[in-house]
C-alpha positions as CSV (number, residue, x, y, z in Angstrom):
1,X,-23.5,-22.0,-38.0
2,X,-26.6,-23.9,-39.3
3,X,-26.5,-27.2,-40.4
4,X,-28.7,-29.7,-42.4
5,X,-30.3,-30.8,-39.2
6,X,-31.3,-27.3,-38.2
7,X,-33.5,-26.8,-41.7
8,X,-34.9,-30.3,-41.0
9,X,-35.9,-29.0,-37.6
10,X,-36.9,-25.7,-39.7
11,X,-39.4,-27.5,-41.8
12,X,-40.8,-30.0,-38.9
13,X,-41.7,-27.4,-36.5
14,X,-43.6,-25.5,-39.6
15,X,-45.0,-28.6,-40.3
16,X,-46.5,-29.0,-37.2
17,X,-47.6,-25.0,-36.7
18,X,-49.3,-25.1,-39.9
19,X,-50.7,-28.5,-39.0
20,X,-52.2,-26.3,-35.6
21,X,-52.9,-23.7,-37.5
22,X,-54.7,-25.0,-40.5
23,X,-58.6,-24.4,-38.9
24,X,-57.6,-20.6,-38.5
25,X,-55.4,-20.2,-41.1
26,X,-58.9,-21.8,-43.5
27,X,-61.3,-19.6,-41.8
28,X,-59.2,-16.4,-42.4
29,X,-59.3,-17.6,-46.3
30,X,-63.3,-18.0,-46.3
31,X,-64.5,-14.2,-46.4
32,X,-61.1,-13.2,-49.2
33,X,-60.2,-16.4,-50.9
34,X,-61.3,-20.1,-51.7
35,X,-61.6,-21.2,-48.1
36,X,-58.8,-24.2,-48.7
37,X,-55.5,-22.5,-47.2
38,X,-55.1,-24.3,-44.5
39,X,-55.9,-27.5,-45.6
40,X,-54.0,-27.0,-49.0
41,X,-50.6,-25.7,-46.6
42,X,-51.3,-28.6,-44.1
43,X,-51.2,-31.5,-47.2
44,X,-47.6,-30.0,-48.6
45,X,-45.8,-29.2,-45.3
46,X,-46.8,-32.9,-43.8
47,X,-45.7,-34.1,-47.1
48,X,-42.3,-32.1,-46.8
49,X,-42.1,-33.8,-43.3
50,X,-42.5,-37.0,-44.9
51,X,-40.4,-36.4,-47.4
52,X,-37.6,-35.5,-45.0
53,X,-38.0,-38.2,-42.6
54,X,-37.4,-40.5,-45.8
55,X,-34.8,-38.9,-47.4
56,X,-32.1,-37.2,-45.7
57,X,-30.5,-34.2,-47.3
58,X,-27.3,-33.5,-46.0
59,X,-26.9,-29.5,-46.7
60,X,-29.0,-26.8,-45.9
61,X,-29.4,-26.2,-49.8
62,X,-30.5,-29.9,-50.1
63,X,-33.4,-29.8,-47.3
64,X,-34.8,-26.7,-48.8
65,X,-34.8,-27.4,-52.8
66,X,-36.6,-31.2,-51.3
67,X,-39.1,-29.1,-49.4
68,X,-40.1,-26.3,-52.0
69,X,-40.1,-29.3,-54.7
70,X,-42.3,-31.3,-52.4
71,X,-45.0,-27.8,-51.8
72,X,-44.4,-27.7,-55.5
73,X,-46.2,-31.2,-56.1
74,X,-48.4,-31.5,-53.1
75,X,-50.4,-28.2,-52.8
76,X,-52.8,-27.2,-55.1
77,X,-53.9,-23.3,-55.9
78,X,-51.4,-20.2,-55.8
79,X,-49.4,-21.3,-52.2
80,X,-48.0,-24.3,-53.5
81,X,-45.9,-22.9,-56.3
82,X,-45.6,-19.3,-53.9
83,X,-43.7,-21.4,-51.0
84,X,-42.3,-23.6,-52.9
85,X,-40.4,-21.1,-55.3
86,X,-39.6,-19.6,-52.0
87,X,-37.8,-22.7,-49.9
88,X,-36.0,-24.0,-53.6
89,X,-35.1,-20.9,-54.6
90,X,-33.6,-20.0,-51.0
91,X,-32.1,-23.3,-51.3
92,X,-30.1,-23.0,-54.4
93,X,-28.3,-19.9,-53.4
94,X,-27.2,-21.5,-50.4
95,X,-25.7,-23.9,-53.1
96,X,-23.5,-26.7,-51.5
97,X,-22.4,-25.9,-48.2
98,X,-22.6,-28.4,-45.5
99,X,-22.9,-25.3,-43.0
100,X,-24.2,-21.6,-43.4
101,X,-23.8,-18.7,-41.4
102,X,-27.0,-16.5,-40.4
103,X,-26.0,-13.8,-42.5
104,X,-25.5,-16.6,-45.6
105,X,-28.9,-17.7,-45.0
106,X,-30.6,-14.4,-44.6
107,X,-28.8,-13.5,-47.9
108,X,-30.5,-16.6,-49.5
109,X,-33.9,-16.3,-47.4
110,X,-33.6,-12.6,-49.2
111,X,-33.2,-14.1,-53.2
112,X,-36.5,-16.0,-52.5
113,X,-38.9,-13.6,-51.5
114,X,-37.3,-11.6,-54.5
115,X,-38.3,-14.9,-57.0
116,X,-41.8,-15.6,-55.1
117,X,-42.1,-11.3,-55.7
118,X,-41.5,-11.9,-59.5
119,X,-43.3,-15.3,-60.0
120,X,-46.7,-13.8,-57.8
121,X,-46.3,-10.8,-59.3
122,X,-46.8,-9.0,-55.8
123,X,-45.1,-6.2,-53.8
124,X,-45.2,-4.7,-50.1
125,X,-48.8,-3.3,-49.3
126,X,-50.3,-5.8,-51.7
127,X,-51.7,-7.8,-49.1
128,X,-50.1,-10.9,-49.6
129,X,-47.6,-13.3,-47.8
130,X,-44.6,-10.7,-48.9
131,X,-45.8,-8.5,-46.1
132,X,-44.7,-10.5,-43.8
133,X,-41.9,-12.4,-45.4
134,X,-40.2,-8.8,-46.4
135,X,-39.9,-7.0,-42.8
136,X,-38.8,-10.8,-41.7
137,X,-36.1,-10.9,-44.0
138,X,-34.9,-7.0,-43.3
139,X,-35.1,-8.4,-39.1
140,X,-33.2,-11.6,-39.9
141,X,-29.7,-9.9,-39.0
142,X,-31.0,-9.2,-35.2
143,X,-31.8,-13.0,-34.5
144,X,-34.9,-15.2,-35.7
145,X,-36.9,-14.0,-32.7
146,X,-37.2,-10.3,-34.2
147,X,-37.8,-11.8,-37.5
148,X,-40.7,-13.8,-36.1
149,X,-42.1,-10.6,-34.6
150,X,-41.2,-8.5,-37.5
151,X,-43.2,-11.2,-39.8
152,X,-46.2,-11.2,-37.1
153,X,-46.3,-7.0,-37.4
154,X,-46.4,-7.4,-41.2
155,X,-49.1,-9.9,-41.1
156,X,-51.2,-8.2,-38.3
157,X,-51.0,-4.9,-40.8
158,X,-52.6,-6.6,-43.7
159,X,-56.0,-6.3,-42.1
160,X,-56.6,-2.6,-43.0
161,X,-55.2,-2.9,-46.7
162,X,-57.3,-3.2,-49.9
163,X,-56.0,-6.6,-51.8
164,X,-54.5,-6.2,-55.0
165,X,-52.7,-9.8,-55.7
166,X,-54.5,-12.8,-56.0
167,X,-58.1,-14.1,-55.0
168,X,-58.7,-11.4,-52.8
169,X,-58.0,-8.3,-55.0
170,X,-61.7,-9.5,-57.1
171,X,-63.3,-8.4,-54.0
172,X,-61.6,-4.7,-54.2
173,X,-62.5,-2.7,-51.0
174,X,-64.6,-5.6,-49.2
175,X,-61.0,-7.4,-48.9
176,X,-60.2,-4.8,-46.0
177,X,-60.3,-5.6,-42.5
178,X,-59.7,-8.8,-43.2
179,X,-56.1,-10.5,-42.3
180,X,-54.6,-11.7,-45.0
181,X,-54.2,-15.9,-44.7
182,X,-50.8,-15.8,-47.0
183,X,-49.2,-13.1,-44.9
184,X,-50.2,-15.0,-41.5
185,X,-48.7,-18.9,-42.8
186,X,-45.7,-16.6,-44.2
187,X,-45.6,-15.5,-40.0
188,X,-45.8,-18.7,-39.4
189,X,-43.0,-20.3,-41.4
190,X,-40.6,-17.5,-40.0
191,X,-41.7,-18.2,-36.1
192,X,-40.3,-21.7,-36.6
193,X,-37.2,-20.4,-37.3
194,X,-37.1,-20.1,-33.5
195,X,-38.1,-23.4,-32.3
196,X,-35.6,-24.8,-35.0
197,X,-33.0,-23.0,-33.0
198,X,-34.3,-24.3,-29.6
């Protein structure tokens, strides 16, 4: 079962990859996008760790709607309302619990990449962070490690797609070859699944 303490750990450790990552994660955003994904991700998630470290949320659904309201505030552009409808909404269906099972979370993890697919707009083969948060999600019930691979596939297999959601679909075909920065901090956020589980 997963407790409160296990999405704190969640959070922290994607803190602290997207805190690593936030050079590469910038400089796959220059040739498609505004060249600020990195930094924008690095502001909200060390806020969220902040956040956390101040407050305490005691239930899964607690640390989650905290986080995603915290992205919400903190990061400007398209990702800060894109993860942070993601975390919240993920959050509310777990509702109240003080522990979920695996299954109850990937059930939840499932309702919001459905919301972050309305609000963005986007679909598989878009080229957007749902290519690697949709295969995660589908992996989920073999353990958090094939998610994390699963997620890592998805992201790897933006680079031959043309871009058709967000700032990279302006650029049409020049947008191929070029791995997409949402789809990689989405592989990201699912790989710390594992170190949260130790």
């Amino acid at each position: 079962m997963l407790d409160a303490d296990f999405f704190r750990r969640w959070m922290t450790a994607a803190a602290a990859s997207v805190d690593r990552e936030a050079e590469h994660l910038t400089a796959l955003d220059s040739p498609i996008g505004d060249a600020d994904h990195g930094s924008n991700l690095r502001r909200g998630f060390l806020a969220v760790a902040a956040a956390l470290e101040k407050e305490a949320p005691d239930t899964p659904g607690a640390v989650l709607v905290l986080a995603g309201r915290q992205l919400i505030s903190t990061v400007g552009g398209a990702s800060g309302p894109l993860y942070g409808t993601l975390l919240r909404r993920t959050g509310k269906a777990l509702g109240d619990a003080a522990e979920v099972s695996e299954e109850r979370f990937a059930e939840a993890l499932d309702a919001g990449v459905d919301a972050v697919m309305r609000l963005g707009g986007a679909a598989p083969g878009d080229k957007t962070m749902i290519d690697a948060l949709v295969p995660a999600v589908a992996a989920l019930g073999e353990g958090f490690g094939a998610a994390a691979a699963a997620a890592e596939r998805g992201a790897e297999a933006t680079v031959p797609l043309q871009a058709r959601k967000g700032r990279a679909s302006y650029l049409g075909e020049r947008s191929i070859g070029h791995r997409d920065p949402g789809a990689t901090s989405a592989a990201l956020l699912v790989a710390a699944l594992t170190e949260a589980a130790g």
